[in-house]
C-alpha positions as CSV (number, residue, x, y, z in Angstrom):
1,X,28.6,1.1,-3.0
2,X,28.5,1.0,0.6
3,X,29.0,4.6,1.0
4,X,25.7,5.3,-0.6
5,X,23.4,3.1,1.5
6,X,22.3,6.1,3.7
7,X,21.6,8.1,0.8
8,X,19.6,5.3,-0.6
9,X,17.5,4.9,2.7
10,X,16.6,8.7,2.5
11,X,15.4,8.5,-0.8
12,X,13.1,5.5,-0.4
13,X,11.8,6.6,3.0
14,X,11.1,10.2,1.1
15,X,8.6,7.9,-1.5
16,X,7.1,6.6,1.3
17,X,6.7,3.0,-0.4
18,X,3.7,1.4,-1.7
19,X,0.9,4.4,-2.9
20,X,-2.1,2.1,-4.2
21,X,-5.1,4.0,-3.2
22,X,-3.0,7.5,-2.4
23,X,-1.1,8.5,-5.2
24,X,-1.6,5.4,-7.9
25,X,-5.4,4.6,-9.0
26,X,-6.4,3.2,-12.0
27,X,-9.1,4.2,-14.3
28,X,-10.8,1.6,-16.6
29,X,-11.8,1.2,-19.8
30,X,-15.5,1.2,-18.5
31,X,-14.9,4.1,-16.0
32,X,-14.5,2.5,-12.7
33,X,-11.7,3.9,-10.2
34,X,-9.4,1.3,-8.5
35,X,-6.5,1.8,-6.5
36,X,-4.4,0.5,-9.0
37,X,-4.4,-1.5,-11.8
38,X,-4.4,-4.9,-9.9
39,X,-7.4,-3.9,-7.9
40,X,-9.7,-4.8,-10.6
41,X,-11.9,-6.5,-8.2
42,X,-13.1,-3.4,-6.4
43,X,-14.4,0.0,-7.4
44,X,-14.3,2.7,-5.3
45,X,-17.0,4.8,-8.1
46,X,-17.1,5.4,-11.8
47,X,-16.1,8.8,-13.4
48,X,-18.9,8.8,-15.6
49,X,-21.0,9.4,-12.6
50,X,-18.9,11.6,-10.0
51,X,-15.6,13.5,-10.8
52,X,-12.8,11.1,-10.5
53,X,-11.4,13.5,-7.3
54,X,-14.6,13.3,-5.5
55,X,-14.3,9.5,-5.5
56,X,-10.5,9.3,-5.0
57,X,-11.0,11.5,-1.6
58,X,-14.5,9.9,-0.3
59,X,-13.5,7.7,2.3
60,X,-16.6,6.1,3.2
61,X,-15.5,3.2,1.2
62,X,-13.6,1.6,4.5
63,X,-10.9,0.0,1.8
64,X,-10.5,3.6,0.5
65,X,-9.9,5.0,3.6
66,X,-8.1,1.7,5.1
67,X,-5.3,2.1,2.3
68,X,-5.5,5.7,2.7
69,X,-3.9,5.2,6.5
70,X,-3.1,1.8,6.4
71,X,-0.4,1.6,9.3
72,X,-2.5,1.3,11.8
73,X,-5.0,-1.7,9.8
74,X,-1.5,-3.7,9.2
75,X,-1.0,-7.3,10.7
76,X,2.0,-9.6,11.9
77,X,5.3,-8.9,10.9
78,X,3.8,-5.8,8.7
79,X,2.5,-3.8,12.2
80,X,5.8,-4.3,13.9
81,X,8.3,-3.8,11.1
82,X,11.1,-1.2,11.2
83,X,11.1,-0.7,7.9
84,X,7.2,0.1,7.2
85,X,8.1,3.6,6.5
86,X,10.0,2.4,3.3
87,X,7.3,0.1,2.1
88,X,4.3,1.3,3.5
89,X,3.1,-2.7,4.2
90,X,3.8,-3.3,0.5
91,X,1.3,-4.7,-2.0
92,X,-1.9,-5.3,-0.1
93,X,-3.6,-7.0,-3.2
94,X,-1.3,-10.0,-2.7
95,X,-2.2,-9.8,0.8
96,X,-5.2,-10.4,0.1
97,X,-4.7,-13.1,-2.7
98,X,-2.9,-15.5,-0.6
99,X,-5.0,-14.6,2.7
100,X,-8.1,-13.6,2.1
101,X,-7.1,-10.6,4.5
102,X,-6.0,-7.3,2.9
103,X,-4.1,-6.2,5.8
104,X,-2.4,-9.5,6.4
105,X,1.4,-9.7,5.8
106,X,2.7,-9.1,2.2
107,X,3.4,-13.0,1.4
108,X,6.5,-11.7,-1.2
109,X,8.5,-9.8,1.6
110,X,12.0,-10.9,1.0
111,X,12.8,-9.8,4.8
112,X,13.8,-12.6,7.6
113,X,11.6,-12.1,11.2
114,X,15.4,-11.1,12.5
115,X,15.9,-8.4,9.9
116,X,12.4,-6.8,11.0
117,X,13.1,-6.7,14.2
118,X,16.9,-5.0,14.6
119,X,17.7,-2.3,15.4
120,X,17.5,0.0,12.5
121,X,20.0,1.5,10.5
């Protein structure tokens, strides 16, 4: 439905895309905080020793902070896209699966250089 797309773009510019380390975290079985569940390489603290919201909002951890504002970290076709404000530079874990470089372009973006770089709708 056509008609609808505008709507559409509203709504997933109003969830702001990809939330790992802002509104998603993950909490393991052993206590350690993550920014989400595929982030079980790095803890950002463990809740039995601090209060889960002092950890989540200490950004002296420079990944904490780093996916907290993230924009400005991104790489390549991620810094310059039009439609960062939908995805938010995506999944930054696979970033840094395939690169070694957590703010490296997300390897899975289904987006052509040309569709990145139009004008927007």
């Amino acid at each position: 439905q056509p008609e609808r797309a505008a709507e559409v773009l509203q709504l997933l510019r109003w969830n702001g895309g990809n939330s790992s380390g802002i509104a998603i975290g993950a909490v393991d079985h052993l206590g350690n905080v993550h920014a989400d569940q595929f982030w079980q390489h790095h803890s950002f603290g463990n809740v039995r020793d601090r209060p889960f919201g002092e950890i989540w909002t200490d950004t002296s951890d420079p990944l904490m902070a780093g996916l907290k504002n993230r924009k400005p970290l991104l790489k390549g076709r991620c810094a310059t896209c039009q439609y960062l404000d939908i995805c938010n530079g995506n999944f930054r874990v696979r970033a840094e699966a395939v690169y070694d470089d957590v703010w490296a372009p997300d390897p899975a973006c289904y987006f052509t250089d040309e569709e990145i770089r139009r004008d927007g709708p």
